[in-house]
C-alpha positions in Angstrom: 91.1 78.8 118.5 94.1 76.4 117.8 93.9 73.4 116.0 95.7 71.7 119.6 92.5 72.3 120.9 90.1 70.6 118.9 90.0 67.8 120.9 88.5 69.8 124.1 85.6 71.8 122.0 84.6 68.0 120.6 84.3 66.7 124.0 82.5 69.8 125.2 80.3 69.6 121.9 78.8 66.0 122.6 79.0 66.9 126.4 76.4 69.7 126.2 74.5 68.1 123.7 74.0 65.0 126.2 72.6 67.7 128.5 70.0 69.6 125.9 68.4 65.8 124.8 68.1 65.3 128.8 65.8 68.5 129.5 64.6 69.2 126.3 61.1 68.3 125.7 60.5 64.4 124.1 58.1 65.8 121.1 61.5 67.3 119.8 63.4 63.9 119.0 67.0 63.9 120.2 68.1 63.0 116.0 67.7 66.2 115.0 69.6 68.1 118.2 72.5 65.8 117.5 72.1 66.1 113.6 72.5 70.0 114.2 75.4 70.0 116.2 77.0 67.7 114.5 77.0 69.9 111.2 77.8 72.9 113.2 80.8 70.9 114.5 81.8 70.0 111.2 81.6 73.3 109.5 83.6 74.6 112.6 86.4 71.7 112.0 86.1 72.5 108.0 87.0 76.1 109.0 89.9 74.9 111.5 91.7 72.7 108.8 91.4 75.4 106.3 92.9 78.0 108.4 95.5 74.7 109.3 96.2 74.3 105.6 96.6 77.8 104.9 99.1 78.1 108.1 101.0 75.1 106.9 101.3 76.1 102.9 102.7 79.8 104.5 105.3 78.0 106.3 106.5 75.6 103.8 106.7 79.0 101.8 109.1 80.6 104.2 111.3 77.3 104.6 111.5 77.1 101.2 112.1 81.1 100.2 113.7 83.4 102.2 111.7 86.0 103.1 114.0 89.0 103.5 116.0 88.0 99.7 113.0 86.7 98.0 115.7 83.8 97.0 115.8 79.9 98.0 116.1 79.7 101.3 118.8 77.4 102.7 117.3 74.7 103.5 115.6 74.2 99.8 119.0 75.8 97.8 120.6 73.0 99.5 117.4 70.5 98.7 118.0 71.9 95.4 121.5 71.1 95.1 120.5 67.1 95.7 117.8 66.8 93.2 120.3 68.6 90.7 123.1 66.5 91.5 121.0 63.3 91.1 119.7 65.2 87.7 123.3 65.2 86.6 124.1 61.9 87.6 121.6 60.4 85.7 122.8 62.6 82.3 126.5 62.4 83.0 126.8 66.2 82.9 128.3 68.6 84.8 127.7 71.4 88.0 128.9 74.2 89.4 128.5 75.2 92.7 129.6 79.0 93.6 129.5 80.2 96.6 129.7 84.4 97.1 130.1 86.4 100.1 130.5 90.1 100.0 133.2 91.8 101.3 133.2 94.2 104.6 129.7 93.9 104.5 130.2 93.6 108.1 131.4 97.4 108.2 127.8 98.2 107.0 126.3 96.8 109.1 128.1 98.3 111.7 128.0 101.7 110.4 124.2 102.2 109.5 123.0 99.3 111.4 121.2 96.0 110.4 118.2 97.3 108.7 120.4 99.1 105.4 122.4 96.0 105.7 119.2 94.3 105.0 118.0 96.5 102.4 121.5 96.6 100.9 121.0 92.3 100.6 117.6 92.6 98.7 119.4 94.8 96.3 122.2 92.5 96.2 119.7 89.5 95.8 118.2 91.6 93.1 121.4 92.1 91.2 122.6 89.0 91.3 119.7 87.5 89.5 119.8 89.4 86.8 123.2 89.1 85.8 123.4 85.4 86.3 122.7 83.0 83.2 118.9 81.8 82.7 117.5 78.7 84.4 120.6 79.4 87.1 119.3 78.7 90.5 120.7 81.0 93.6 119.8 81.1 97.0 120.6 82.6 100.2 122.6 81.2 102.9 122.3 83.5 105.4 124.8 86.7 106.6 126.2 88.1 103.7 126.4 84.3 101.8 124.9 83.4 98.4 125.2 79.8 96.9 125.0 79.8 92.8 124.5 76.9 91.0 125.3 75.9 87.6 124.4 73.3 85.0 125.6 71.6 82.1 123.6 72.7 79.5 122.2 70.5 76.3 124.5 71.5 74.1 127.3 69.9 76.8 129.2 73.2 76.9 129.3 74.5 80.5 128.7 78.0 81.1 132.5 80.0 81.2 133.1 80.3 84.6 135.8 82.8 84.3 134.0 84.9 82.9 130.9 85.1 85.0 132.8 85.0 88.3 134.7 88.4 86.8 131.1 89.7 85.3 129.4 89.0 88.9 132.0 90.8 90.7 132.4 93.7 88.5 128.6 94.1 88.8 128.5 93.6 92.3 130.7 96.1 93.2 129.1 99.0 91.3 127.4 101.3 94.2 124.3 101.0 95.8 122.1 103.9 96.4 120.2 102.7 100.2 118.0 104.9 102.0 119.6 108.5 100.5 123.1 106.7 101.0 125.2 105.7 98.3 126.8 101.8 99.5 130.0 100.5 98.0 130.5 96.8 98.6 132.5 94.2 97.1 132.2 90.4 96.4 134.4 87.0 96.5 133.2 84.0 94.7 134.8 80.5 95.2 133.7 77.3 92.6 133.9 73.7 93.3 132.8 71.6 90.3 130.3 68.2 90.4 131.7 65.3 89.6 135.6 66.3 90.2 135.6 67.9 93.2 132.7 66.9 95.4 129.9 64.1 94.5 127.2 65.0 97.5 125.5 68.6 98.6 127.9 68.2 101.5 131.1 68.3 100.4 130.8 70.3 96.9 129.4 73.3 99.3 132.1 72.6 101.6 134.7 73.1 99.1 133.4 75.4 97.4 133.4 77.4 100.9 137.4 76.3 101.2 137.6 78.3 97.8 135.8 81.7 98.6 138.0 81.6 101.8 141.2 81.0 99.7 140.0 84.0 97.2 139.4 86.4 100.6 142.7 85.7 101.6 143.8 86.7 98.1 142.9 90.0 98.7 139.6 89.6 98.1 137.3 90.9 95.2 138.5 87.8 93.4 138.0 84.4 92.4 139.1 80.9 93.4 138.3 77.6 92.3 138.5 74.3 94.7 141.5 72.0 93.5 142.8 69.0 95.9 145.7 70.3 96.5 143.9 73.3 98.5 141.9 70.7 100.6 144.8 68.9 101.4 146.6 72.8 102.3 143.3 73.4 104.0 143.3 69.8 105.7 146.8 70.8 107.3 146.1 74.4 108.2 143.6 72.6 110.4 145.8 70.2 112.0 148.4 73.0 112.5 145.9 74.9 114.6 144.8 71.9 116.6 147.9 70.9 117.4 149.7 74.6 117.7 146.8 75.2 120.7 147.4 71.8 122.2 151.7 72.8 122.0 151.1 76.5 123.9 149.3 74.2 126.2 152.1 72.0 127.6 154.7 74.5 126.3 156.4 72.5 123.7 157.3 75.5 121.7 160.7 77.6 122.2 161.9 80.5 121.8 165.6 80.9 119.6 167.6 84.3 119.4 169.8 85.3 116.2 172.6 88.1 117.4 172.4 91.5 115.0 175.7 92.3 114.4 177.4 95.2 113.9 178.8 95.8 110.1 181.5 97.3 110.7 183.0 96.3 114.3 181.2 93.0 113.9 180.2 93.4 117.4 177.1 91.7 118.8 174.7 94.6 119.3 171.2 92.6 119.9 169.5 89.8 119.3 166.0 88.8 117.7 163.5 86.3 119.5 162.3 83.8 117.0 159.6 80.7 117.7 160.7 77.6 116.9 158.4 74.6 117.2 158.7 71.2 116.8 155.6 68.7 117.1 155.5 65.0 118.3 153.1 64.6 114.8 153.8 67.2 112.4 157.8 67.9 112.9 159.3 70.8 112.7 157.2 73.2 111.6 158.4 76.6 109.9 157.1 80.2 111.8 156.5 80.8 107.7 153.6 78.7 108.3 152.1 78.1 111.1 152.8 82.3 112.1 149.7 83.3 109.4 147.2 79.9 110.6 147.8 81.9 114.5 147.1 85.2 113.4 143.7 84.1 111.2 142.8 81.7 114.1 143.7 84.5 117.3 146.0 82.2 118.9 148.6 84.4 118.4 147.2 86.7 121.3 148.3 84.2 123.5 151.3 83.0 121.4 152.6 86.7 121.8 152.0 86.9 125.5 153.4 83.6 125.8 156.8 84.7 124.1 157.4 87.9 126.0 157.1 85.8 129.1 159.4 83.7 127.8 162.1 86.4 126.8 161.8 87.4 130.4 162.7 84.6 132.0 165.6 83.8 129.4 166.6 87.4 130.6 166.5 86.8 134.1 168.4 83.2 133.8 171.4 84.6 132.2 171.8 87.6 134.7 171.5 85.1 137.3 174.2 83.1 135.6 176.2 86.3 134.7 176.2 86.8 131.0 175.4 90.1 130.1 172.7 90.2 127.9 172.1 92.7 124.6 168.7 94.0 123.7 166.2 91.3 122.5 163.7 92.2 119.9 160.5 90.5 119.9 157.9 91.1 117.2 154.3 92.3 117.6 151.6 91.2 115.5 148.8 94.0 115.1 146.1 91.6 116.9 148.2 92.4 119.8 149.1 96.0 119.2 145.0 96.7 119.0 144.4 95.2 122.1 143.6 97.8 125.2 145.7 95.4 127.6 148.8 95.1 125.8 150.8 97.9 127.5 149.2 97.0 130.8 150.0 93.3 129.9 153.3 94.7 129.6 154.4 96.7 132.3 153.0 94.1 134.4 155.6 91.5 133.0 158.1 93.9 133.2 157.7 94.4 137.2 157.4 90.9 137.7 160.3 89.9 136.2 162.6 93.3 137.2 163.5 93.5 133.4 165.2 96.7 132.0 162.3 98.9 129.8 165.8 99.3 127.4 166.5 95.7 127.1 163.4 95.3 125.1 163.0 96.5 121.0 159.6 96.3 119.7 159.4 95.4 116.0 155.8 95.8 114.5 154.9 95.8 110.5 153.7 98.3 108.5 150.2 96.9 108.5 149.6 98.5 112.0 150.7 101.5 111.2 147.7 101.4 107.9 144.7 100.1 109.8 145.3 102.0 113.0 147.3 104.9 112.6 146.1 107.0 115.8 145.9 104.5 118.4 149.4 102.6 117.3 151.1 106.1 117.3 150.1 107.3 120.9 151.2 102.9 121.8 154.9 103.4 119.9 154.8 106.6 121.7 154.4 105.5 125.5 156.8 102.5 124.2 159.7 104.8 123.7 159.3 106.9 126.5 159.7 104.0 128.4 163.1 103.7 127.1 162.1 100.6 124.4 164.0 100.3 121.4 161.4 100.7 118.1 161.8 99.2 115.0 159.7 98.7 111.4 159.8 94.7 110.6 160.1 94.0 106.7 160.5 97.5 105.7 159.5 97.6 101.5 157.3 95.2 101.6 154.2 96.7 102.5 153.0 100.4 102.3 156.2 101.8 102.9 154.6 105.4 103.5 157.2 108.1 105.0 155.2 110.0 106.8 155.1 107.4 109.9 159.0 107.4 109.5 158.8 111.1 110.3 156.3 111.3 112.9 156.8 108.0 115.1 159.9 107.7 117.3 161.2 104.8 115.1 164.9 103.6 116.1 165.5 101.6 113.5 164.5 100.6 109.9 164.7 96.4 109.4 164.7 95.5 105.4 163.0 92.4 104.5 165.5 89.5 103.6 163.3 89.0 100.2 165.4 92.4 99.0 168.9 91.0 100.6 169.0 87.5 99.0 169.1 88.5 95.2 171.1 91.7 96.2 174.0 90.6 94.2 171.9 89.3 90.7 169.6 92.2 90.9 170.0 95.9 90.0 167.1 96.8 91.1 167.0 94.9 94.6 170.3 96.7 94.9 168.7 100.5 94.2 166.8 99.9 96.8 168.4 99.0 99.6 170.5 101.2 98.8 167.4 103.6 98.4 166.4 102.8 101.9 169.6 103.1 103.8 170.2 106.6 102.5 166.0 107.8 102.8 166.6 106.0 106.6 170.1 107.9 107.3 168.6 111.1 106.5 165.5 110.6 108.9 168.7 109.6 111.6 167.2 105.8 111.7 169.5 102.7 112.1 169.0 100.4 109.2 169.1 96.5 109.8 169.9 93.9 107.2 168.0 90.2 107.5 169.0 87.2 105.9 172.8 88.1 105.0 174.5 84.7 104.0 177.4 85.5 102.1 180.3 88.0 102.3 179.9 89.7 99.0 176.0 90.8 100.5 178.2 91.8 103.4 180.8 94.0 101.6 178.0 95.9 99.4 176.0 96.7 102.1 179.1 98.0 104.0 179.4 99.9 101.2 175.8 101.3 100.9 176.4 102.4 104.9 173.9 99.5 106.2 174.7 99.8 109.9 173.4 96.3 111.1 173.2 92.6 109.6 171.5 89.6 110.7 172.1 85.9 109.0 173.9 83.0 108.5 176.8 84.2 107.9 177.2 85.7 111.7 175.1 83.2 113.3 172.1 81.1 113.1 169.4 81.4 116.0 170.4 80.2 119.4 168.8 78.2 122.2 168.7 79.6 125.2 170.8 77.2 126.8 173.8 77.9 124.3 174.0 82.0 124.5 177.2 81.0 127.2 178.9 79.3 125.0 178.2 80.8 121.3 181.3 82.8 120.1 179.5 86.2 119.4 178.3 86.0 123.2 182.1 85.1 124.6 183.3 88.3 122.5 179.8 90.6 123.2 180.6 89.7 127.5 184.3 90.4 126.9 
């Protein structure tokens, strides 16, 4: 029976009791009848608020412990967290708060479902305590999160956290034997440290949080600690993607194009689509920066759909006003190359606007080409049967694996301007571009230049047989309003 009801079987008690004194015979006096019942009825409620108790002391239990970790719950790691920062405010010593989350843990999960990612956490959860210092106190946060935290000891030397970030993820990592399966799973730890970096529960988790993030995006299985310089990074990241949502919105970006150049008629042979955006509060802001914040955020889904749209209409406008256009690149990020609607996004565009298939050249990265080798192939594939140009963006910076340069129907190879700029002061930037031209030449690819600013750059790689250049030196990006009148478009329409 539940406690909620107590109040109905009291009622009912006295109730029926007023009944039995009413027919039961006067030589039995009513006292004892009532002095019964009422013991029953209080052994009955003794029994309720035992079982009440027991119910109760079991719950705090599981707000306070996790049951599936065994560890502090989140709710008392972070009730933890106060009483130690209060602890350390009152001995003017010092905390560390760590957060860890593992890495792909999500992969697991996905590949042999929840319950061996469960069992994979208890032997995490396991692990973890023993490798951590004594009198450390960790809990659980929930997913694939653990919070750490770290006191000052007596002997005012704080625990090296250097060392036991490196220790915890080196023992972290070592495999996991689960069910018959043998698990491999990484970790990332971010720190933020009481008093310097966060005076409440609130913020020193927050931060630390900002710092696990910053050591994922490090390549992960590494570790960060919080400084202010990263919340005031963080603080702007934020703002960036507010207000880069709220400028696709109303349409305040635009998009410039840089001609590619021939190197050795100087000839314009194509140009490059490039966003440029600048913001009633934040200025102008670089593509260098707010580029990674859209792709980590997804809006550069709509950012990408956006700018072929865009490119489009720029191509219909100048056939309307009669200047012939050259082939426009635009780049793809992978989030857009993965999605199942891109090429039907596509030819959809294409028919709407009556665009030439062999006006467009689609540069991706070599990323792509690594985490989805099958499905971007049979894409690049349809592309160039289409009749679209295809070319590998920032070529030697990545994986730079030849076998994709032999079995996709690349056009073109593009190498990154980070090789281009110190061409001149360094021998070895110089071997190889000179490297890649040659290994491109011999698989019959085009090789394009970026970021060519000088004539010397321009005379060595006219001498290693680079076949196109974009740069300062030809042209800086144009509006669309100004391709008429730009000197490289007079002489391109001539």
């Amino acid at each position: 029976m539940k406690i909620k009801n107590l109040h109905y079987i009291v009622f009912i008690t006295v109730f029926l009791s007023g009944i039995l004194v009413s027919v039961v015979p006067w030589k039995v006096s009513p006292i004892w009848v009532f002095g019964l019942l009422a013991l029953g009825s209080s052994l009955y409620a003794k029994k309720l608020l035992s079982a009440y108790s027991s119910a109760l002391a079991y719950a705090n239990k599981r707000i306070e412990i996790d049951e599936l970790t065994g560890l502090l719950s989140r709710y008392q790691i972070q009730q933890k967290l106060n009483e130690l920062l209060v602890f350390c405010q009152q001995k003017d010593k010092k905390l560390a708060a760590m957060i860890l989350d593992l890495d792909h843990f999500k992969t697991i999960n996905d590949a042999f479902g929840h319950e061996i990612g469960d069992k994979l956490l208890v032997q995490v959860s396991e692990r973890l305590t023993s490798i951590v210092p004594e009198n450390t106190v960790v809990g659980y946060l929930g997913g694939d999160t653990f919070l750490v935290l770290l006191v000052q000891g007596d002997d005012q030397e704080m625990p090296q956290l250097n060392l036991l970030s490196k220790d915890i993820i080196h023992k972290i990592s070592q495999s996991y034997f689960v069910e018959g399966l043998t698990l491999d799973i990484g970790c990332s730890i971010g720190v933020a440290l009481y008093p310097e970096f966060g005076l409440d529960a609130v913020t020193l988790i927050k931060n630390a949080d900002m710092a696990v993030y910053q050591a994922k995006n490090s390549g992960r299985a590494t570790y960060h600690f919080y400084d202010g310089e990263m919340g005031r990074r963080f603080a702007r990241n934020v703002r960036i993607e507010t207000r880069l949502r709220q400028g696709l919105q109303k349409e305040n970006l635009e998009l410039h194009f840089q001609p590619k150049v021939d190197l050795v008629t100087e000839s314009c042979v194509g140009m490059e689509a490039l966003l440029r955006w600048e913001d009633e509060e934040l200025g102008v802001v670089s593509p260098a920066e707010f580029i990674p914040i859209a792709e980590q955020s997804g809006i550069i889904l709509p950012l990408g759909d956006w700018v072929f749209e865009q490119a489009f209409r720029h191509i219909v406008e100048w056939q309307r006003q009669g200047v012939a256009v050259p082939p426009i690149a635009i780049n793809c990020s992978a989030a857009q190359l993965k999605r199942v609607d891109f090429l039907p996004k596509l030819l959809a565009l294409l028919d709407k606007y009556k665009v030439d298939p062999t006006l467009l050249e689609i540069e991706v990265t070599e990323s792509i080409l690594i985490e989805d080798p099958e499905g971007c192939a049979e894409l690049l594939r349809h592309l160039s049967r289409l009749g679209m140009a295809l070319a590998i963006d920032d070529f030697g910076t990545g994986y730079s694996s030849l076998s994709y340069l032999k079995n996709l129907p690349f056009d073109s190879v593009k190498i990154d301007q980070v090789f281009i700029r110190d061409i001149m002061n360094d021998e070895s930037n110089a071997a190889l571009t000179n490297g890649i031209i040659r290994l491109s030449h011999s698989l019959g690819l085009k090789v394009i230049a970026e970021g060519i600013t000088d004539v010397e750059q321009l005379a060595l790689l006219r001498e290693y047989g680079c076949d196109i250049g974009q740069g300062y030196l030809f042209s800086k990006a144009l509006g669309a309003k100004n391709m008429g009148s730009d000197p490289i478009m007079i002489a391109f329409n001539e």
